[in-house]
C-alpha distance (Angstrom), angle and dihedral (degrees) to the residues before:
residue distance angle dihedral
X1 . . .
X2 3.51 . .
X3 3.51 105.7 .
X4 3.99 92.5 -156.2
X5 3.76 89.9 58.0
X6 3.97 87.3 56.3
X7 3.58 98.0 44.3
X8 3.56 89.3 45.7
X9 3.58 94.6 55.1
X10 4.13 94.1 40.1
X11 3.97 86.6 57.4
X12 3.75 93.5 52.0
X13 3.76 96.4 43.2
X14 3.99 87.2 58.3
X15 4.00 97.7 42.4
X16 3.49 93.5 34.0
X17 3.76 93.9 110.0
X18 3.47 97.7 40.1
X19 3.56 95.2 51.3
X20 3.91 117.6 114.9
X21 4.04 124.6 -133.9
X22 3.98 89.1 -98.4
X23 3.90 87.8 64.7
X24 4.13 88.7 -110.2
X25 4.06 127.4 124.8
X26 3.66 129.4 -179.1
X27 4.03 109.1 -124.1
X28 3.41 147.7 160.3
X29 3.61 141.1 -125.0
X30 3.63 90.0 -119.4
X31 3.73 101.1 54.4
X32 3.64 85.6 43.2
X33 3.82 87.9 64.1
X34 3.53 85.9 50.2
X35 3.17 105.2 60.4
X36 3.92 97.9 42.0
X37 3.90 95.5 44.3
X38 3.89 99.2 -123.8
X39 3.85 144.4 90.9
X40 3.74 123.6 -67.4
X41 3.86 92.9 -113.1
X42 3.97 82.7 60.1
X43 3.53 90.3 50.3
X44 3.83 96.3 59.8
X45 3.88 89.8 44.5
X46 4.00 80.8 59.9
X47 3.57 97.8 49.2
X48 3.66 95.3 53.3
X49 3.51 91.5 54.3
X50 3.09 100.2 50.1
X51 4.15 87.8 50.2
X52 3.77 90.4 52.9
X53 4.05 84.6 53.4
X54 3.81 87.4 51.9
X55 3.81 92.6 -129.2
X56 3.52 94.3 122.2
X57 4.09 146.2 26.1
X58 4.09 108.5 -137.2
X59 3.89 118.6 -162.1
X60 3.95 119.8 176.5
X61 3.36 122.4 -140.9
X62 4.17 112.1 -103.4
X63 3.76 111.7 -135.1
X64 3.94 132.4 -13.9
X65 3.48 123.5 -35.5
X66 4.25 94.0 15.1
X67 3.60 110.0 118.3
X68 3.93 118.8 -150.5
X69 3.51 123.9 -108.9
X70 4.28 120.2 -126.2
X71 4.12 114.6 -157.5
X72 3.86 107.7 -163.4
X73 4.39 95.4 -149.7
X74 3.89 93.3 174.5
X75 3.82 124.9 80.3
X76 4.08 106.1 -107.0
X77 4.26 80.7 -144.7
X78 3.60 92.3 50.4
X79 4.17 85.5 49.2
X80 3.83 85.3 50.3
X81 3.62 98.0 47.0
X82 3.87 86.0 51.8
X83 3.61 100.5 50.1
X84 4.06 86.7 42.6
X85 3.97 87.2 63.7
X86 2.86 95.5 39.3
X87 3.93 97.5 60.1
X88 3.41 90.3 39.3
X89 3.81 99.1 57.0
X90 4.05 90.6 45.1
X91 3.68 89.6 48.2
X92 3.67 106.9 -112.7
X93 3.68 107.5 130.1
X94 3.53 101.6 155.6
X95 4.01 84.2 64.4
X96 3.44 84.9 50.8
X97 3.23 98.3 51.1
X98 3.90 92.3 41.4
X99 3.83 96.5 55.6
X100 3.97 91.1 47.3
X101 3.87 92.8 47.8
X102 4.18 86.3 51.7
X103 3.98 104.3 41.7
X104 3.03 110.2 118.0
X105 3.86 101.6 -140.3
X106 3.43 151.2 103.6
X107 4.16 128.8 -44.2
X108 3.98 81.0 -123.8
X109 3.73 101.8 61.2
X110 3.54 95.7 31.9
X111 3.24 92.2 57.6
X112 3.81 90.0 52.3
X113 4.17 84.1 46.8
X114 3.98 81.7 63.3
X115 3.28 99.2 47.1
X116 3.46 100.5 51.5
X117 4.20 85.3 53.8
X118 3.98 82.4 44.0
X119 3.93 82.2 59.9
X120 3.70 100.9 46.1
X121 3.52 97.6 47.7
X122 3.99 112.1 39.6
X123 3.86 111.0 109.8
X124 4.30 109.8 -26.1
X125 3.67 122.2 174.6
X126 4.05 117.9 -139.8
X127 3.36 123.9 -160.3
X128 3.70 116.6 -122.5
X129 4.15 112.5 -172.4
X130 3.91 99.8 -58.7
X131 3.86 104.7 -20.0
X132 3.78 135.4 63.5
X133 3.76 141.1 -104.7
X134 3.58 125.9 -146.5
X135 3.68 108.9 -158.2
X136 3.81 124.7 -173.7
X137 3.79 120.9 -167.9
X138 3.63 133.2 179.5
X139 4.15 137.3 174.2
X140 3.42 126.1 -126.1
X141 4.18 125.4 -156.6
X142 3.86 81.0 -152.0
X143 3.90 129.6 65.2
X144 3.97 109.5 -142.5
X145 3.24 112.3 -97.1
X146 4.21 100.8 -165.1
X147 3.62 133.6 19.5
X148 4.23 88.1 176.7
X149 3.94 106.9 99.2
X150 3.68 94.8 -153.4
X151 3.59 84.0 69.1
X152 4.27 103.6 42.1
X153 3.47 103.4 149.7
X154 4.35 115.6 146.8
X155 3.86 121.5 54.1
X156 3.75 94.6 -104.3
X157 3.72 94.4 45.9
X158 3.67 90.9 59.6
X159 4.19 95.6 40.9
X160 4.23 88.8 48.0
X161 4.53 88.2 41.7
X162 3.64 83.9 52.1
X163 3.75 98.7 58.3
X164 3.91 86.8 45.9
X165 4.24 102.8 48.2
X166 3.53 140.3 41.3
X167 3.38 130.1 -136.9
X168 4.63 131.1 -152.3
X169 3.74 89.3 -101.1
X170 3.97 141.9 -11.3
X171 3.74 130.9 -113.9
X172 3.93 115.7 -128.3
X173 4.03 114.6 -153.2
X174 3.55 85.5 -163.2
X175 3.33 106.4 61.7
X176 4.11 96.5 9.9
X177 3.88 88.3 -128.8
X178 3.52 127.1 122.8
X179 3.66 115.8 -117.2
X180 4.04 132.3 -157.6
X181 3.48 122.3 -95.7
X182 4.30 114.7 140.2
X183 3.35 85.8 3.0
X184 3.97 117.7 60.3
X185 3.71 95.8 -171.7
X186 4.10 135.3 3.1
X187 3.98 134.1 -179.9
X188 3.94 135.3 178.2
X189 3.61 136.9 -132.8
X190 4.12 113.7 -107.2
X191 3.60 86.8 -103.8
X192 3.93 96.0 40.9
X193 3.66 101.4 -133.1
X194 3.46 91.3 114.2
X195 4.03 119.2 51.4
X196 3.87 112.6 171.8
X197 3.82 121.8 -163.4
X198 3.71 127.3 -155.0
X199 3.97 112.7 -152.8
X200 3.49 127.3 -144.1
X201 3.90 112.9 -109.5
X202 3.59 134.7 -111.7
X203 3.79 95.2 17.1
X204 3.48 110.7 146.4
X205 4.01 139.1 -161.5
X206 4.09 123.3 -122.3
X207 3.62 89.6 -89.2
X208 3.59 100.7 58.9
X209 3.71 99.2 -107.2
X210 4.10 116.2 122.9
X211 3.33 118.5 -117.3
X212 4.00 120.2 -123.8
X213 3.72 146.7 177.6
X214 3.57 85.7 -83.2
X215 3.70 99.0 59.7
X216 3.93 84.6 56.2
X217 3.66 91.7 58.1
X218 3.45 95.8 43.5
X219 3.66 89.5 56.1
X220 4.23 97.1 58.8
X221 4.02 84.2 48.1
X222 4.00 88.5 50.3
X223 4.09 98.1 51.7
X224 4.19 80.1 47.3
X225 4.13 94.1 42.8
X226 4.54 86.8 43.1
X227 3.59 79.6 52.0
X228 4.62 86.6 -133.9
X229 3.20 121.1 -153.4
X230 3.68 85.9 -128.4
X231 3.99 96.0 60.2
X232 4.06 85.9 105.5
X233 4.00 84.0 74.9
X234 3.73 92.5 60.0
X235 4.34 100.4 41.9
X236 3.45 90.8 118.3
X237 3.82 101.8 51.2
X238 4.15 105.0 96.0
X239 3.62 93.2 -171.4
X240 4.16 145.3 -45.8
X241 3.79 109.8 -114.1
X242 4.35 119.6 -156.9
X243 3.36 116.3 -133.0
X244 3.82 98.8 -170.1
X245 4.19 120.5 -45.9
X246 3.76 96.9 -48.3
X247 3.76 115.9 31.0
X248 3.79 121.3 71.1
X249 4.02 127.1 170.9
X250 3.11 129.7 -160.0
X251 4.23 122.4 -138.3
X252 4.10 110.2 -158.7
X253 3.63 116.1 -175.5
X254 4.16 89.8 -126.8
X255 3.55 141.2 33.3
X256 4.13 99.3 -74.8
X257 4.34 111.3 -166.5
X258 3.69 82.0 171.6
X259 3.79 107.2 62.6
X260 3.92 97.9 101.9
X261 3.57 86.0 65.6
X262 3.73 100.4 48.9
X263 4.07 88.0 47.1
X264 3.81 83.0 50.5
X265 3.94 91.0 59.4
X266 3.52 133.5 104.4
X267 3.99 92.0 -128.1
X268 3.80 80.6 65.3
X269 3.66 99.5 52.8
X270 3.61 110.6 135.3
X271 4.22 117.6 -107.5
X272 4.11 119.5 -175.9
X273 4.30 100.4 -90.8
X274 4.28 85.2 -129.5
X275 3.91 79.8 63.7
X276 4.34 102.9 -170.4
X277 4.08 133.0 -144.2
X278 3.78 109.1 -89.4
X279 3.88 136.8 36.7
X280 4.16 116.0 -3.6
X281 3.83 112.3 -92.5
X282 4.14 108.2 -134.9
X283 3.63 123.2 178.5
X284 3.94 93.0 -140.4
X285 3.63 124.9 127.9
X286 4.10 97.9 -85.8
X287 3.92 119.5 44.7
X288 3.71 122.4 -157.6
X289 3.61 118.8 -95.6
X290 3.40 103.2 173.1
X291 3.64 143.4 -20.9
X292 3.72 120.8 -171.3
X293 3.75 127.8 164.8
X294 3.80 94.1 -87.6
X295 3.94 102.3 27.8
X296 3.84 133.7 35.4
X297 3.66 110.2 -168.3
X298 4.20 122.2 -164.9
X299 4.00 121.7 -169.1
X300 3.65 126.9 -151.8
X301 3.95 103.8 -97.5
X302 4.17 105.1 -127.2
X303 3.16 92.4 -163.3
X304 3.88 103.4 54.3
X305 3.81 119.1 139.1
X306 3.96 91.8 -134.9
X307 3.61 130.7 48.6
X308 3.90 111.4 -39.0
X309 3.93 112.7 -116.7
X310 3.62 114.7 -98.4
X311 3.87 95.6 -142.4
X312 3.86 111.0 68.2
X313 3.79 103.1 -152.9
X314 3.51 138.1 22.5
X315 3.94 123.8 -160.0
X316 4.09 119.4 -173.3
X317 3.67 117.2 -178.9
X318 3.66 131.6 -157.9
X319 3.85 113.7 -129.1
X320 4.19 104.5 170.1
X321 3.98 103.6 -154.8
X322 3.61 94.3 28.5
X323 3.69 105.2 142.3
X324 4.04 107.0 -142.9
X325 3.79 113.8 -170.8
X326 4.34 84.5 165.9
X327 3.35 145.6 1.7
X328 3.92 120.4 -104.3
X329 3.55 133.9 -177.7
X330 3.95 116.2 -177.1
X331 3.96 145.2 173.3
X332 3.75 112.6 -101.5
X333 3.42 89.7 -136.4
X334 3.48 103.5 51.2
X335 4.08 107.0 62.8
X336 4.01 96.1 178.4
X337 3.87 104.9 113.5
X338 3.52 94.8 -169.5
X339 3.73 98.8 63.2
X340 3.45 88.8 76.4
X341 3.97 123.7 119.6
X342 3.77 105.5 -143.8
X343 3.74 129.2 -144.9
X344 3.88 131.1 -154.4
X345 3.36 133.1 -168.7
X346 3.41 133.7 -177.3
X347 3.88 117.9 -127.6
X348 3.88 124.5 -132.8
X349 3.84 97.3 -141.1
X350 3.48 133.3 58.7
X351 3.88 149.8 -143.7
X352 3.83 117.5 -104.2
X353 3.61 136.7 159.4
X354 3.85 120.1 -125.1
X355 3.80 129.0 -163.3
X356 4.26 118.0 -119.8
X357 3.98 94.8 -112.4
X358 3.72 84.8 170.5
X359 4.43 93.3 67.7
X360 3.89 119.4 59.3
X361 3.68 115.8 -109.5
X362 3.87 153.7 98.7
X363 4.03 88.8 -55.9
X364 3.31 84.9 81.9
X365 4.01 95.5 66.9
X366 3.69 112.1 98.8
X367 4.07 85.2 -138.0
X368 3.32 97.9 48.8
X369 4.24 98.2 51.5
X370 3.97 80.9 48.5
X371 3.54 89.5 57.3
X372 3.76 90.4 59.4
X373 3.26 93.0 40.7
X374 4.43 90.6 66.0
X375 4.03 82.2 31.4
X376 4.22 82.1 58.2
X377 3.68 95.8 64.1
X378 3.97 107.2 -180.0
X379 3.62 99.2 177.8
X380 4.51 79.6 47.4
X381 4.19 96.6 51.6
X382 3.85 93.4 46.6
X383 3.22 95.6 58.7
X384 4.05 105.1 35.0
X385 4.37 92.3 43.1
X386 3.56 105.6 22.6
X387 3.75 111.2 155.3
X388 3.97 98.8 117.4
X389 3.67 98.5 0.0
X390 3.87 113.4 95.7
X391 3.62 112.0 157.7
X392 4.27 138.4 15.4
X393 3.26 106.6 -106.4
X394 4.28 124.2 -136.3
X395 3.99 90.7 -169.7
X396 3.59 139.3 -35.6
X397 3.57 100.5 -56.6
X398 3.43 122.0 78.6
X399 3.51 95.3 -142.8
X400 4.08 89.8 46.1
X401 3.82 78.5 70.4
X402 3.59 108.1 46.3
X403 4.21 90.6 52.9
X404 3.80 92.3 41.3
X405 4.24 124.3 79.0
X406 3.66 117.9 -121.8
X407 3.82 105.3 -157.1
X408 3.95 115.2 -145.4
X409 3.89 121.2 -107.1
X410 3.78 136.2 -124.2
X411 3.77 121.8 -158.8
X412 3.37 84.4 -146.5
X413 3.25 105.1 62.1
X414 3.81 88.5 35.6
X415 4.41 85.0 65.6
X416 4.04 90.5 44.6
X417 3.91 84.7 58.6
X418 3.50 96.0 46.8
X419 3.76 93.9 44.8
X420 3.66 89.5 56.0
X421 4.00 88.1 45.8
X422 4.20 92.1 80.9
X423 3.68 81.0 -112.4
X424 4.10 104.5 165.9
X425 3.90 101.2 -176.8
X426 3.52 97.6 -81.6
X427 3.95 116.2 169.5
X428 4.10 103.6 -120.2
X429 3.81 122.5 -161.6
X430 3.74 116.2 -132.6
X431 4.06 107.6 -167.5
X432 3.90 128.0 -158.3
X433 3.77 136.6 151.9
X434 3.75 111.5 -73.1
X435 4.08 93.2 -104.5
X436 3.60 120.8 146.8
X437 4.08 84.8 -128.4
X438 4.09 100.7 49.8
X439 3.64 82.4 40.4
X440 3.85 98.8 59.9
X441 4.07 84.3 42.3
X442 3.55 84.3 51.0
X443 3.89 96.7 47.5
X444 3.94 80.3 46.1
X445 3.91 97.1 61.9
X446 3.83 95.8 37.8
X447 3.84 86.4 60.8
X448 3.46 104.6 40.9
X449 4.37 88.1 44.2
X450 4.55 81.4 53.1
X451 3.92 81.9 59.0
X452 3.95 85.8 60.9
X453 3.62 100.0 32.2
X454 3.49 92.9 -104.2
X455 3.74 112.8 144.0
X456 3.90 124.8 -142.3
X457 3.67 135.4 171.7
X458 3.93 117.9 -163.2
X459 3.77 115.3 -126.8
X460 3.68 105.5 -170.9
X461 4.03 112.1 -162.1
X462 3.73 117.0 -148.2
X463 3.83 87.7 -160.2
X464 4.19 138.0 44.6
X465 3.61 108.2 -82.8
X466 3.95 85.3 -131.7
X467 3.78 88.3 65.9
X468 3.95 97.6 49.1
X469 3.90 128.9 59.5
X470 3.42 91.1 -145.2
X471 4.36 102.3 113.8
X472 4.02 89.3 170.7
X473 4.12 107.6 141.4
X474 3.48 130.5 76.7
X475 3.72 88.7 -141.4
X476 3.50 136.0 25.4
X477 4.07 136.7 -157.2
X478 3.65 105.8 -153.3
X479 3.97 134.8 144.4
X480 3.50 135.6 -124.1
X481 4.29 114.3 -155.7
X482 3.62 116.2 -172.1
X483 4.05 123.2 -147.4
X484 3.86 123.0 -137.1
X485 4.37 86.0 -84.5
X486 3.59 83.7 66.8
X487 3.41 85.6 164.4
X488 3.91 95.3 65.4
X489 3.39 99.0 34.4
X490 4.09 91.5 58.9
X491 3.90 90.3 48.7
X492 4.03 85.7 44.3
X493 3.86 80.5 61.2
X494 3.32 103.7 40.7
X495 4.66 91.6 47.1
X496 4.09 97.8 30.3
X497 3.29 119.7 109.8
X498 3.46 96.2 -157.1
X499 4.02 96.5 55.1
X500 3.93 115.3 98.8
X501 3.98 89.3 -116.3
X502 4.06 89.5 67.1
X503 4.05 96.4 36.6
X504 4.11 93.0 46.3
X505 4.05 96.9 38.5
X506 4.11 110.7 79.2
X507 3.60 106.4 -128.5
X508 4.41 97.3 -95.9
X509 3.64 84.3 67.3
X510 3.38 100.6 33.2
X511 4.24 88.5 52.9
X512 3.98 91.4 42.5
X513 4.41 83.2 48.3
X514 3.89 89.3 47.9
X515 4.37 96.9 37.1
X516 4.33 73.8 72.2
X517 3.82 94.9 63.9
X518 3.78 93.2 47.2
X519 4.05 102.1 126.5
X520 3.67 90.2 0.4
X521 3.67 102.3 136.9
X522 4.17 88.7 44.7
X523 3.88 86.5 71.6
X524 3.75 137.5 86.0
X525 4.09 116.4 -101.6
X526 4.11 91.1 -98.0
X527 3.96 88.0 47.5
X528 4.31 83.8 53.5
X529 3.66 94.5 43.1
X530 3.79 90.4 51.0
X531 3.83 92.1 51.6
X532 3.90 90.4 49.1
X533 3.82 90.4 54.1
X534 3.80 88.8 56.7
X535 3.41 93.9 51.8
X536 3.49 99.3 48.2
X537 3.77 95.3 46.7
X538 4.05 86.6 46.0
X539 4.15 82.1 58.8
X540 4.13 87.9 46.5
X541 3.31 91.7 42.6
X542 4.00 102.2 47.4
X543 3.86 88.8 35.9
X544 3.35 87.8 -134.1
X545 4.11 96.8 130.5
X546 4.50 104.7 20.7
X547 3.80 101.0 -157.4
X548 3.82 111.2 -133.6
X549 3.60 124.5 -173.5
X550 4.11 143.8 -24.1
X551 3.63 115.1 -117.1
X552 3.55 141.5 -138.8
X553 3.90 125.8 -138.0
X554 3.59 109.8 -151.9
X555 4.12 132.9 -172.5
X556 3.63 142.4 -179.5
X557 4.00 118.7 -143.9
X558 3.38 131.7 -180.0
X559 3.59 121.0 -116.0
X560 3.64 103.8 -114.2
X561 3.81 88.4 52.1
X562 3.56 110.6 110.8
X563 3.88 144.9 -156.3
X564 3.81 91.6 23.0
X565 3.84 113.6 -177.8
X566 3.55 116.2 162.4
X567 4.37 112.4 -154.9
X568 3.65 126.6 -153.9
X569 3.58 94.6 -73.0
X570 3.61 97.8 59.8
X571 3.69 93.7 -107.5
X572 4.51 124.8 119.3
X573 3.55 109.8 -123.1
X574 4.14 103.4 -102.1
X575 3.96 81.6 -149.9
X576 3.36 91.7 69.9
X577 4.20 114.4 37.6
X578 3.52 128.0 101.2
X579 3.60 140.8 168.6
X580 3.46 123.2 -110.2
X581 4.14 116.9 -153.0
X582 3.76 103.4 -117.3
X583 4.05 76.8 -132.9
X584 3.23 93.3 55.1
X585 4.05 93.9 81.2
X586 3.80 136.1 -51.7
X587 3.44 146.0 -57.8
X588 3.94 120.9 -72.9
């Protein structure tokens, strides 16, 4: 590395606060030393360096007691964006991704830092002896928190546990039919307390070993022996029986119309029953590599039952403090961002803001929680932030929405409420996860509550709430993204433990929620969707959960990246993308 580029940068960092509008600082020698770790005689040696470079303007103090003056005459960003490439072409990205996290400048150029790693890494081919590798990497602002599917809690734990397990069958959005996938065939008894499941044969798991009716079994006593927060799902399920390697029913103690879906679900996904120390062994169509603090890698699985994935490798890194408006996945060797094709898709889910039932205090006042409610203006945050946000939301549904009337709000009315509330002026903590979007949102509610003396102080979490014990807050910003079995993943919100509904709701209104769902998966689809529009409205009603706003999952693909589907989450199916050879034909 050039070693003027990193002295360069070292100097800055330590002056930067002290440095005046015309780029010039008054320094000495000594703090110089400092700040570079090494003798004052090294120090000089530096200096004139750097002068030779032109990168900066030296003059020494004359006489005792003058100090000398340091002008910085090269752009710190145009420093960064050279010591980025450079990195990145010698193949150190986690310096790369070091010196981003820790420069201390603007949101604007380090968003510009990102994108030019965004660039680098998208979807690069390496050659390996005669044939080609197609390798797709992508950063993260978050570290994964769980590679365990009995525990699949955040959006990109479920899209990354996905690629990694299999589940009995697969749900199709298209058709909204389940499809085979371990399991080549399956039937029910009249009654349906008894579904029985016939796997496919010879399918294997990452580690060689083949996977068998007993492996299924062993999976519904796992999610009971991990104790998951989604056990509530599975109540009804007595026990799975084997019936030789590849046939497995299932006894429930009532009639269960459901049970596709729940043998559909991640929390299902099937593990090897001799289960080993060390990272969970799937049989999916990616395999763990390696997962590090800064780097997860997956690896095409050879020998996967289905259809091999077309891309080889797939590197995500961890960059804490990234700031990701959208998700883009580039060729390496094609640095022009704008020819991109973009993709958007509209997310079933929404974000909402619930109240912390589970901590005494003036939350608990009907008047109050309507207060917020006006304060919460959907129709108000859409149209001042934007960005992601496209529509107010009237429930989790998109479609609950669009039928449903969202009346306008007054601020005044909105302080009236809260004056009759008992509120006294107390400071209230609202938490969310420390993301540059739920923090602007945030920001956005803190300053409209100030217009109505309301007082809140942000508590940004750098973790899910469902993996902390800490319940501090009164309120809560939080989001709620639905998969394709939209279905299951609402009533996996409504029964998990681990879902902010269940830890912010004390348990009366947590048993009159759940009292609902009693016999829900016994009845017909239009008998479930009836029983989620009670709950919901129950929610609206109570105030206990105000729906906010729809949003939109954006992405940015290069051209010559193929097969580009994105699912529920936001995320393209790795499965499915390839790379086609900008020789190979022309543009779209």
């Amino acid at each position: 590395m050039d070693s003027g580029m990193l002295h360069y940068l070292q100097i800055y960092k330590g002056l930067r606060e002290e440095t005046n509008a015309e780029g010039t600082v008054s320094v000495t020698i000594a703090k110089l030393s400092e700040l570079l770790f090494c003798t004052p005689r090294n120090v000089k040696f530096v200096l004139r360096r750097l002068e030779e470079k032109g990168w900066i303007r030296w003059t020494p103090g004359r006489g005792r007691g003058n100090g000398s003056v340091l002008a910085f005459l090269r752009p710190i960003g145009e420093v960064l964006e050279m010591k980025v490439d450079e990195l990145l072409e010698n193949g150190r990205m986690s310096e790369a991704l070091d010196l981003i996290a820790d420069a201390q400048v603007g949101e604007t150029l380090k968003r510009k830092l990102w994108m030019r790693v965004n660039v680098h890494l998208g979807l690069r081919s390496e050659p390996e002896e005669s044939s080609t590798r197609d390798v797709l990497q992508m950063i993260r602002g978050q570290r994964l928190e769980n590679v365990d599917p009995a525990f699949a809690h955040t959006v990109f734990e479920v899209y990354i546990l996905g690629q990694l397990f299999d589940t009995l069958v697969d749900y199709d959005t298209a058709s909204e039919r389940f499809l085979p996938k371990l399991a080549h065939r399956w039937e029910s008894s009249a009654d349906r307390t008894r579904w029985t499941f016939y796997l496919r044969k010879g399918i294997r798991f990452h580690d060689g070993r083949l996977l068998t009716s007993r492996d299924v079994r062993s999976t519904l006593h796992r999610l009971r022996r991990k104790n998951s927060p989604a056990i509530k799902l599975f109540e009804d399920v007595e026990d799975a029986e084997t019936f030789g390697d590849y046939v497995v029913v299932f006894r429930l103690s009532r009639p269960n119309a459901f049970f596709l879906h729940l043998a559909g679900c991640l929390y299902l996904a099937v593990l090897p029953a001799d289960e080993k120390e060390g990272l969970p062994i799937g049989s999916g169509p990616f395999r763990i590599g390696k997962l590090e603090t800064s780097k997860l890698t997956l690896n095409a699985f050879d020998g996967y039952f289905g259809y091999r994935p077309l891309i080889d490798r797939v590197d995500v890194w961890f960059l804490p403090g990234i700031a990701q408006e959208s998700r883009t996945y580039h060729l390496s060797d094609q640095d022009d961002v704008e020819d991109s094709k973009e993709l958007n898709k509209p997310g079933m889910g929404c974000r909402y803001l619930i109240f912390n039932f589970r901590k005494p205090g003036i939350q608990h006042q009907s008047e109050f929680r309507k207060a917020i409610r006006i304060l919460y203006d959907r129709q108000a945050i859409v149209n001042e932030l934007g960005g992601s946000l496209i529509e107010p939301a009237a429930g989790f549904l998109p479609s609950r929405s669009k039928r449903s009337s969202i009346p306008p709000c007054s601020l005044e009315e909105a302080a009236e409420r809260l004056g009759r509330s008992g509120y006294e002026g107390q400071t209230l903590q609202i938490v969310f996860m420390d993301r540059k979007q739920e923090r602007l949102e945030a920001q956005w509610l803190k300053d409209r509550a100030s217009l109505i003396g309301l007082e809140l102080e942000l508590c940004p979490q750098e973790v899910s709430l469902a993996r902390t014990e800490d319940d501090s807050g009164e309120l809560a910003l939080a989001t709620e993204m639905l998969e394709d079995d939209w279905e299951l993943e609402l009533l996996n919100f409504f029964l998990n433990t681990g879902t902010y509904l269940n830890r912010k709701l004390d348990d009366a209104r947590l048993n009159r929620l759940h009292e609902m769902f009693d016999g829900f998966m016994g009845k017909e689809k239009e008998g479930r969707a009836e029983v989620f529009e009670r709950a919901q409205s129950l929610l609206e009603k109570e105030n206990w959960l105000l729906y906010g706003t729809h949003i939109n999952h954006r992405g940015y693909f290069n051209r010559n990246l193929y097969g580009l589907r994105m699912d529920a989450l936001g995320f393209p199916n790795l499965s499915r993308l390839w790379v086609k050879s900008g020789r190979a034909g022309g543009k779209d």
